[in-house]
N, C-alpha and C positions, 0 to 999 in steps of 0.2 A: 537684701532687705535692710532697710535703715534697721538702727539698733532703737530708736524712740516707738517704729511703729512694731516690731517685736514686742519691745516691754509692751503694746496695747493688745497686740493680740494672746500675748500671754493672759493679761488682767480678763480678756473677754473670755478666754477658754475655763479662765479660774469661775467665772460668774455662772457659768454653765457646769464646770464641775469641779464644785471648792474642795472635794478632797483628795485630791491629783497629787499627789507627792512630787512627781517626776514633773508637772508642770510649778509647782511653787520651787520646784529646786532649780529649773534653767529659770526660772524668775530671777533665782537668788545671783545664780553666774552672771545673767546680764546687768543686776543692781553694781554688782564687782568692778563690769568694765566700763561702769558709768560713775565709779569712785562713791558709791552711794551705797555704804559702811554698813547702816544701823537697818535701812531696809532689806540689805543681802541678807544681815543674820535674821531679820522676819522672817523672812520666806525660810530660810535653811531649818529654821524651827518649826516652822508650818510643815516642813517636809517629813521632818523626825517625827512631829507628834502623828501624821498621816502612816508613817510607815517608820517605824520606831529602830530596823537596821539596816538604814539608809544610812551606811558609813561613808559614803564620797561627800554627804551633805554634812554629816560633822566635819569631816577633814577640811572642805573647804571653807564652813565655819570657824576653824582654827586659823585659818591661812590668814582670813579678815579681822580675828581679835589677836594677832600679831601683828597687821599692820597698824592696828593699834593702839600697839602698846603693849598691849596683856597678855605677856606673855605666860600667866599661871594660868588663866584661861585656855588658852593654846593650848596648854599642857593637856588642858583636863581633858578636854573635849576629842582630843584624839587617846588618850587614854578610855575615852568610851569606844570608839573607835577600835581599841585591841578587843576591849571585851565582848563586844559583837565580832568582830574576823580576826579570831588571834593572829593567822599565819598570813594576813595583808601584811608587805612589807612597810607600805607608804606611811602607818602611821608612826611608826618605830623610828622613821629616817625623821619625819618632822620632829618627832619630840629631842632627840639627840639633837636635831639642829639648835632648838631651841636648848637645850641645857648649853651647847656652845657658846651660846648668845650671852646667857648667862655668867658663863665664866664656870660652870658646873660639870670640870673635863671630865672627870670618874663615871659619871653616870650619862654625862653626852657621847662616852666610847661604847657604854654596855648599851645602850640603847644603838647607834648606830652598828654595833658590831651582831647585834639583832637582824637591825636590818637588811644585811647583804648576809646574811644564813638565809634568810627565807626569801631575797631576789640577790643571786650573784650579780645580774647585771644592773644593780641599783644603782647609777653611776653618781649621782648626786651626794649618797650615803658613802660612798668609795672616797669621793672627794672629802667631803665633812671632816671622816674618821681619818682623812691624812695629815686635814688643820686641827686635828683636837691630839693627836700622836706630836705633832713638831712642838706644838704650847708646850708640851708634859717631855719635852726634851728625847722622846722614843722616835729617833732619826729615822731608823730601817723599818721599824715599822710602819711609820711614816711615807718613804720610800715605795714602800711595796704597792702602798693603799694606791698613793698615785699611779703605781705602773697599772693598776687591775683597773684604774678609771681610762689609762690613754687605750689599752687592749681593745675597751669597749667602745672608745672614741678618741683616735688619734687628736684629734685637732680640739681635746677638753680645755681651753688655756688653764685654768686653774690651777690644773693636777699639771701641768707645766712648769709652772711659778713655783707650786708649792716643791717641783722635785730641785727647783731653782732655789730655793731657798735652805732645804734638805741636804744636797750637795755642797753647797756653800759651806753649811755648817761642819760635813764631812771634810773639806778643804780639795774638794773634787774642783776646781776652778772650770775644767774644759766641760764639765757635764753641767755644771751650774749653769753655766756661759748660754750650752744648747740649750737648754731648757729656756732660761730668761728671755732670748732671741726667739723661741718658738711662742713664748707669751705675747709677745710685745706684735708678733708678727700677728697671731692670732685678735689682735686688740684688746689684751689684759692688761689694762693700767699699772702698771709693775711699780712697785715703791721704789721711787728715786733713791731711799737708802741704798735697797739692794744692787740697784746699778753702780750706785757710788761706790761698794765693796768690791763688787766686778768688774769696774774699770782699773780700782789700785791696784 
């Protein structure tokens, strides 16, 4: 189905029964994939106030007021998001992401280091806390995080690059090497610096 005649049969299921949570929330995801910002977060509000611990419609509310921009928003909103389902991993991973963002490593690792307690196989969070460990100079820690994202998915490039970057720093050249080559194979844009280091 076209995604224009969805958004209509949504709007018609809403006329018939406006307080549908579950129907103003896939309202809100298809406003998402139509770049149509301020109407997703309508609907995801419409959702909450119909069904007030509807956490997926916060968290994807967060998703939308971080692309733009706002990220104290973000914050908050999946911070409602704990307070409704403490032991959700998802919203722990996002808010760490976004302290990363910020530059706010202390509290982007306690929040990510949250998050893969309460889902080991959080592999996005694996990833995150092995870019917020190399910023704050904890190599092996760093290290590790990436091994626990490749376990869960060989082919992560990220957690690739990042052990790419990690070993370099270690002065591991032959394990940096493999790594960088498995990024680049995987299609991870690898920073020309780093190859510059690993070609000298």
């Amino acid at each position: 189905m076209d995604l224009d005649d969805y958004i209509l049969q949504l709007k018609q299921r809403l006329l018939q029964n406006p307080g549908c949570a579950l129907t103003h929330y896939n309202l809100g995801l298809a406003y998402i994939k139509k770049h149509k910002w301020e109407e997703a977060i309508y609907e995801f509000n419409c959702s909450i106030k119909e069904s007030p611990d509807f956490v997926e419609a916060l968290i994807n509310m967060g998703g939308v007021y971080f692309h733009l921009g706002d990220i104290e928003k973000s914050i908050e909103v999946n911070e409602k998001a704990i307070k409704i389902r403490p032991e959700f991993a998802i919203p722990y991973g996002n808010i760490g992401f976004f302290y990363l963002q910020k530059g706010d490593l202390k509290r982007a690792i306690d929040m990510l280091n949250k998050a893969v307690s309460k889902e080991p196989k959080f592999i996005q969070a694996w990833s995150n806390l092995s870019s917020a460990y190399l910023q704050i100079g904890k190599i092996d820690e760093s290290i590790s995080c990436s091994k626990k994202a490749i376990e869960i998915a060989p082919d992560f490039a990220i957690a690739h690059n990042n052990l790419a970057v990690a070993y370099l720093e270690k002065g591991d050249i032959n394990k940096a090497s493999f790594h960088c080559n498995k990024a680049k194979e995987l299609g991870y844009p690898v920073e020309p610096g780093l190859l510059e280091k690993l070609n000298k």
